[in-house]
DRENLO-597700 format. One record per residue: residue number from 1; x, y, z of N, C-alpha, C in turn. Coordinates in Angstrom, 2 decimals. Layout:
REM residues N
+------+---------+---------+---------+---------+---------+---------+---------+---------+---------+
| resi |     n_X |     n_Y |     n_Z |    ca_X |    ca_Y |    ca_Z |     c_X |     c_Y |     c_Z |
+------+---------+---------+---------+---------+---------+---------+---------+---------+---------+
|  NUM |       X |       Y |       Z |       X |       Y |       Z |       X |       Y |       Z |
...
+------+---------+---------+---------+---------+---------+---------+---------+---------+---------+
***
This chain:
REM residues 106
+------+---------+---------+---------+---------+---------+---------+---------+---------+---------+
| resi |     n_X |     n_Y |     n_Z |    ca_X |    ca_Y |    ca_Z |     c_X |     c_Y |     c_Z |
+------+---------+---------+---------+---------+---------+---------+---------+---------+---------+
|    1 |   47.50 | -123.99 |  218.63 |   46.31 | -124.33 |  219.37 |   45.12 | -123.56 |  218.79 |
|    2 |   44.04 | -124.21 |  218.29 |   43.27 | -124.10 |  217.98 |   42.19 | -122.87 |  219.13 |
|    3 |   41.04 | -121.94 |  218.86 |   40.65 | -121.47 |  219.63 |   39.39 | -121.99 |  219.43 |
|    4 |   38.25 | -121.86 |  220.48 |   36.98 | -122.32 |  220.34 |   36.53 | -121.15 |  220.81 |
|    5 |   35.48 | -121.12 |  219.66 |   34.62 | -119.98 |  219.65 |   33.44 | -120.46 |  220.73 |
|    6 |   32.73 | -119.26 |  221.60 |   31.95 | -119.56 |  222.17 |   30.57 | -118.24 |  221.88 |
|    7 |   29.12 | -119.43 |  221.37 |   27.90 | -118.29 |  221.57 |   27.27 | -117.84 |  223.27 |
|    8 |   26.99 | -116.95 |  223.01 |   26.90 | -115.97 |  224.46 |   25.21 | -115.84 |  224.20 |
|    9 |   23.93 | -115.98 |  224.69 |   22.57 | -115.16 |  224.50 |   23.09 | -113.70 |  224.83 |
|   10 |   22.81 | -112.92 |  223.99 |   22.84 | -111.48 |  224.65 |   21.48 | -110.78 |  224.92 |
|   11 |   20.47 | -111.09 |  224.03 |   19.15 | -110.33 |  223.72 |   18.36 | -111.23 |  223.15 |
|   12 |   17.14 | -110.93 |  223.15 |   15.46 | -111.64 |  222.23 |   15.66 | -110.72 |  221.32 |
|   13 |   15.43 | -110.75 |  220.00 |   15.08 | -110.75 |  218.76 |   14.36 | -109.38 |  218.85 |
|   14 |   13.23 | -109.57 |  219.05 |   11.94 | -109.01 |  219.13 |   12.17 | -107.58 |  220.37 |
|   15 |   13.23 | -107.93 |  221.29 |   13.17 | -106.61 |  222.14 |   13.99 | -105.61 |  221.74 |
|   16 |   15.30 | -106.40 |  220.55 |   15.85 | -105.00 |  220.14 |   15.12 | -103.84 |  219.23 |
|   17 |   15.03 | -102.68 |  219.67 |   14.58 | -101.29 |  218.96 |   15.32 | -101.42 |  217.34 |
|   18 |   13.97 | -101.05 |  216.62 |   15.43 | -101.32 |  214.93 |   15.58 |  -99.45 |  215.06 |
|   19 |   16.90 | -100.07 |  214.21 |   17.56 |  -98.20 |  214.34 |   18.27 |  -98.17 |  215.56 |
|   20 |   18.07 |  -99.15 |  216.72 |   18.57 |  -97.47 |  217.70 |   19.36 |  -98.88 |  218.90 |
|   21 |   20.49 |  -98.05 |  219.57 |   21.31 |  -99.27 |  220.07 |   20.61 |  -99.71 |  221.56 |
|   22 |   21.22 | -100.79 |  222.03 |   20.68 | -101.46 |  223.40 |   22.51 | -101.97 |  224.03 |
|   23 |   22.60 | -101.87 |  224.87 |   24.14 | -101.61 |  225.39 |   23.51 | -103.14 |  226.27 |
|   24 |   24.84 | -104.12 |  226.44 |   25.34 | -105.35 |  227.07 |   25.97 | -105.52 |  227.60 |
|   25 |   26.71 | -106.24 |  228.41 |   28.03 | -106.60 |  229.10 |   27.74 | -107.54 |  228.87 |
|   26 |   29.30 | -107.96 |  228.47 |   29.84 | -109.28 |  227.85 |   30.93 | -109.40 |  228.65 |
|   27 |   31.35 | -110.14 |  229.91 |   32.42 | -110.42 |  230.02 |   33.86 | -109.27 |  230.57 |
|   28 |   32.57 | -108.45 |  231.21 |   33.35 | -107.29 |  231.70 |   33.33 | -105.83 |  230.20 |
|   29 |   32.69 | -106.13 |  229.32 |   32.87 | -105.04 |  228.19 |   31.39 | -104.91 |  227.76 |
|   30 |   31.19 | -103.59 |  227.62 |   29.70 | -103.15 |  226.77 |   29.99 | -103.15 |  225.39 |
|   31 |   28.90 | -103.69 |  225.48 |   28.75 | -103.86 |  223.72 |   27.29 | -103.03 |  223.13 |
|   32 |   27.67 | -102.71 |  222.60 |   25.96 | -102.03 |  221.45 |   25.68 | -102.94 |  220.26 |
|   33 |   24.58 | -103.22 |  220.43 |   23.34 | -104.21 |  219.45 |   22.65 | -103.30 |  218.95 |
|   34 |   22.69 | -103.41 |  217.68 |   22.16 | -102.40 |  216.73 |   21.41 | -103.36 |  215.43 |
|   35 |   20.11 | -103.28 |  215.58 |   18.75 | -103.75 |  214.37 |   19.08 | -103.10 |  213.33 |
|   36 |   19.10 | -103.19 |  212.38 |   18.88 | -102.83 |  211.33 |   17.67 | -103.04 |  210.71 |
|   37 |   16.87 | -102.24 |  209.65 |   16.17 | -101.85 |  208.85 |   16.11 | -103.54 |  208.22 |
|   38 |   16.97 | -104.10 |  207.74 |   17.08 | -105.12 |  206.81 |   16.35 | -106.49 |  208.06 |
|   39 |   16.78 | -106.34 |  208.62 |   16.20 | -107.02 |  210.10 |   18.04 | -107.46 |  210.65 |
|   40 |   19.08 | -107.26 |  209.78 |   20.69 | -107.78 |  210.86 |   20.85 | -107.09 |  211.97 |
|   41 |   21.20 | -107.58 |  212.72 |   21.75 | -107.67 |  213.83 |   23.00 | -107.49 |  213.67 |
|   42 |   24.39 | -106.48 |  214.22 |   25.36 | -105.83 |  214.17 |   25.81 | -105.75 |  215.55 |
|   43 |   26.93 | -105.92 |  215.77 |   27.57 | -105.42 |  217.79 |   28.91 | -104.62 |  217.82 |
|   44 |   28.97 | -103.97 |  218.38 |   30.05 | -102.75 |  217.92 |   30.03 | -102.32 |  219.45 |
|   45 |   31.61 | -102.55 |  220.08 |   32.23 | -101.56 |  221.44 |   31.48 | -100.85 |  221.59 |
|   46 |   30.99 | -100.20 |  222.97 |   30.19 |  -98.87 |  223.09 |   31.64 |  -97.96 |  223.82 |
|   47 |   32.08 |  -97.42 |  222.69 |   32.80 |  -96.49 |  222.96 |   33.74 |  -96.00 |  221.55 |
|   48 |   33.39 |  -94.60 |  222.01 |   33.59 |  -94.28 |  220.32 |   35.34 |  -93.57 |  219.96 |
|   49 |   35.71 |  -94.11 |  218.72 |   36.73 |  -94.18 |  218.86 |   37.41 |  -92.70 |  218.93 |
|   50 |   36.83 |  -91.52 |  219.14 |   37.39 |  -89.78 |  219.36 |   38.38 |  -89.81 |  220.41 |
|   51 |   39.02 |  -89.32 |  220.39 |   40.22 |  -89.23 |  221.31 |   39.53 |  -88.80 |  222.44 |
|   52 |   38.75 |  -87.94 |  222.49 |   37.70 |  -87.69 |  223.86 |   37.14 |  -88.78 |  224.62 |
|   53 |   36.64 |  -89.61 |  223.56 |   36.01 |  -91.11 |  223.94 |   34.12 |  -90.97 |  224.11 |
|   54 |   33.54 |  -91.14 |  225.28 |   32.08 |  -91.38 |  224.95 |   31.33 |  -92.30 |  224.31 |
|   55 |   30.39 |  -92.66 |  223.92 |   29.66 |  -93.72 |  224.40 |   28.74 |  -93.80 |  222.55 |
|   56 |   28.76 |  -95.10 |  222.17 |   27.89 |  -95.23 |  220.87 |   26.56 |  -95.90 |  221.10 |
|   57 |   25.79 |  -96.14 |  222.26 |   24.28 |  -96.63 |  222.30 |   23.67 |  -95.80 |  221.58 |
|   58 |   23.80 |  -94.19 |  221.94 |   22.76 |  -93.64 |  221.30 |   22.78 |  -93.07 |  219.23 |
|   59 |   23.91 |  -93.86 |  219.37 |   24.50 |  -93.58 |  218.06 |   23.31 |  -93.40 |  217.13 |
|   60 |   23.01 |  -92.91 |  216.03 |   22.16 |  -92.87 |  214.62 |   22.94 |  -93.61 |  213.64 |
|   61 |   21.80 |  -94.54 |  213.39 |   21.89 |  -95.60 |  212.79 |   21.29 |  -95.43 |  211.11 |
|   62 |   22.00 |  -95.60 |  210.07 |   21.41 |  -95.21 |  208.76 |   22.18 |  -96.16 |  207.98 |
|   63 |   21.52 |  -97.82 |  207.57 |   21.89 |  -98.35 |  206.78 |   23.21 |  -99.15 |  207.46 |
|   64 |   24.30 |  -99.76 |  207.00 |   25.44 | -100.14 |  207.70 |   26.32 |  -99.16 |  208.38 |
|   65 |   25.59 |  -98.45 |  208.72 |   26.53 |  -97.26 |  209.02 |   25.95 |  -96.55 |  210.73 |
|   66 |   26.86 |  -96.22 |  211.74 |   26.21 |  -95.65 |  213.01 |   26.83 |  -94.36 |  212.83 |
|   67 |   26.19 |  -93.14 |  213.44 |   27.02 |  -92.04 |  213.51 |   26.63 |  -91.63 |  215.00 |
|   68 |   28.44 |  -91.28 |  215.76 |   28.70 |  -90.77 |  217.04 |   27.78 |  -90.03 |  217.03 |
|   69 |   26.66 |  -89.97 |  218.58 |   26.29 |  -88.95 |  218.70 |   26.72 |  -87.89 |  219.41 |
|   70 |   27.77 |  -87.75 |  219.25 |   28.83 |  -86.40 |  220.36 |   29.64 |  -86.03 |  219.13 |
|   71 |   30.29 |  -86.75 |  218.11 |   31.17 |  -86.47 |  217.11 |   30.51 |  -86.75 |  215.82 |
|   72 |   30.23 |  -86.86 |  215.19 |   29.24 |  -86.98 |  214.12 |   30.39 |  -88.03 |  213.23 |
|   73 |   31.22 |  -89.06 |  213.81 |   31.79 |  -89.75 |  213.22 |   30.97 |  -90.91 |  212.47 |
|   74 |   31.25 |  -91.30 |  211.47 |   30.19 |  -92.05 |  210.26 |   31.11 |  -93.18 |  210.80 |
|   75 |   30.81 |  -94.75 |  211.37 |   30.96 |  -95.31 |  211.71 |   30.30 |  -96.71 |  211.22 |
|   76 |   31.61 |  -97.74 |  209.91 |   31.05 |  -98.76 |  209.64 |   30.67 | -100.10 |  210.32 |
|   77 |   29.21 | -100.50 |  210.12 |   29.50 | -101.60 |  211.23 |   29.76 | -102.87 |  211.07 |
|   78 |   29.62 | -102.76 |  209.63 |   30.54 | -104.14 |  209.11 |   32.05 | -104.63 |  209.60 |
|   79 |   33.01 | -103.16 |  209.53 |   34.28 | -103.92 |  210.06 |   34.46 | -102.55 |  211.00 |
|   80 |   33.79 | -101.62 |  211.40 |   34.15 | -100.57 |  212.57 |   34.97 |  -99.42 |  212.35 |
|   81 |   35.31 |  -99.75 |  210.68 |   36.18 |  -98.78 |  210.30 |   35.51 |  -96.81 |  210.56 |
|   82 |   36.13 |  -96.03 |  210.78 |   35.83 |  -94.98 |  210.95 |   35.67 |  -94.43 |  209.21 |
|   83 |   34.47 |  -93.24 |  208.60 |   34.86 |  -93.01 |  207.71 |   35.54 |  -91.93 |  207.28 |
|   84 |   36.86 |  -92.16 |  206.14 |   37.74 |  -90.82 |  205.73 |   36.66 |  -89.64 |  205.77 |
|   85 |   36.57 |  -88.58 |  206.01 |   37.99 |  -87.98 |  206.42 |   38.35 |  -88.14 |  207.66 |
|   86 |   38.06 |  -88.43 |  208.14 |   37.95 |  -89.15 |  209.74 |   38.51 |  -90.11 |  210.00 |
|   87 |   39.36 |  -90.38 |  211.23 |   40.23 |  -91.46 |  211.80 |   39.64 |  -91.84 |  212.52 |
|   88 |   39.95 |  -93.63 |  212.86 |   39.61 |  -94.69 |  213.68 |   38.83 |  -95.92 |  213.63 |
|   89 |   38.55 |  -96.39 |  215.00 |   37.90 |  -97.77 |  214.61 |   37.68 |  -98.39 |  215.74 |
|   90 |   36.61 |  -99.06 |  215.75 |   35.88 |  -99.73 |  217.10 |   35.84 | -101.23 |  216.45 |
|   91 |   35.79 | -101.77 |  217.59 |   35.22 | -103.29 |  217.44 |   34.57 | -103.66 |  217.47 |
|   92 |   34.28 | -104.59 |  216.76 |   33.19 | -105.04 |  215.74 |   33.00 | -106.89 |  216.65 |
|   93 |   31.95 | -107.47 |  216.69 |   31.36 | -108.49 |  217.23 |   30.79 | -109.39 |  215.98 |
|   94 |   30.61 | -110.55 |  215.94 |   29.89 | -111.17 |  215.18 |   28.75 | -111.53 |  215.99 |
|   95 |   27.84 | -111.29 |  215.16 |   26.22 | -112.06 |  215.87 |   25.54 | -113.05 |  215.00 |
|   96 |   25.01 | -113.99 |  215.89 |   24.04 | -115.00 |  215.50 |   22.44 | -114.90 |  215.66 |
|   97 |   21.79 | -114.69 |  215.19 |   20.32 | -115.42 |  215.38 |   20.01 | -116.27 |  214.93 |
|   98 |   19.41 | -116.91 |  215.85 |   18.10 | -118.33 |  216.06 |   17.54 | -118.47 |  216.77 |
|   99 |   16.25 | -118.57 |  216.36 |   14.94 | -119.18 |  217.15 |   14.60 | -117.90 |  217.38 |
|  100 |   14.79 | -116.79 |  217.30 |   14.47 | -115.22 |  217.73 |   15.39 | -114.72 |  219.15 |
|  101 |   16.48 | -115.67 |  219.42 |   17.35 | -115.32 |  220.58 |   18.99 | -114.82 |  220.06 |
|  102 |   19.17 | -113.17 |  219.95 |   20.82 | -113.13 |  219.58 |   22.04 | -113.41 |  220.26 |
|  103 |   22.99 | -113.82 |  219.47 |   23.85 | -114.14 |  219.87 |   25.69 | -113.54 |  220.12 |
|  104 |   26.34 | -113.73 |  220.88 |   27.38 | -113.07 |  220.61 |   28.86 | -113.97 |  220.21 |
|  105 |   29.05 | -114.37 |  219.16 |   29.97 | -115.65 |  218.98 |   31.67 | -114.59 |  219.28 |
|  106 |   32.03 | -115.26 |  220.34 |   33.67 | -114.63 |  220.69 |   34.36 | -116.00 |  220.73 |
+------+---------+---------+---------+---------+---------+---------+---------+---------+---------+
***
């Protein structure tokens, strides 16, 4: 059985902060929307993968990359991978824009 993907509006274009995250609920789960410099749009779990746990909105954002702001974990947001020397990994969202409205395709 085939699955069907469905787009979600999460945000306007224009209201996300570049650099810096904006937290969502999707369906019972927060998500962080993160601008980039380039102008992409990125969505990544808000919750960071430290065994402690805590929260990635306020994460620092440099290039494809977020870093925990409680753990200074370097965090890719292409696929969520954590970087060596460091363990873990968050989930990663695909996003759409059009018309200046983002999207969350699940």
């Amino acid at each position: 059985m085939e699955k069907t993907m469905v787009k979600i509006k999460v945000a306007d274009y224009h209201s996300l902060p570049e650099r810096a995250g904006q937290t969502v609920a999707v369906n019972g789960e927060e998500i962080v929307l993160f601008r980039l410099t380039n102008g992409e749009v990125k969505a990544v779990e808000n919750h960071s993968p430290h065994r402690k746990g805590g929260t990635l909105t306020a994460a620092l954002v440099s290039g494809p990359y977020i870093y925990c702001p409680v753990y200074d974990l370097k965090i890719s947001l292409e696929d969520g991978k954590v970087q060596a020397p460091d363990k873990g990994e968050v989930k990663t969202y695909q996003i759409e824009v059009c018309d200046g409205d983002v999207y969350l395709i699940i």
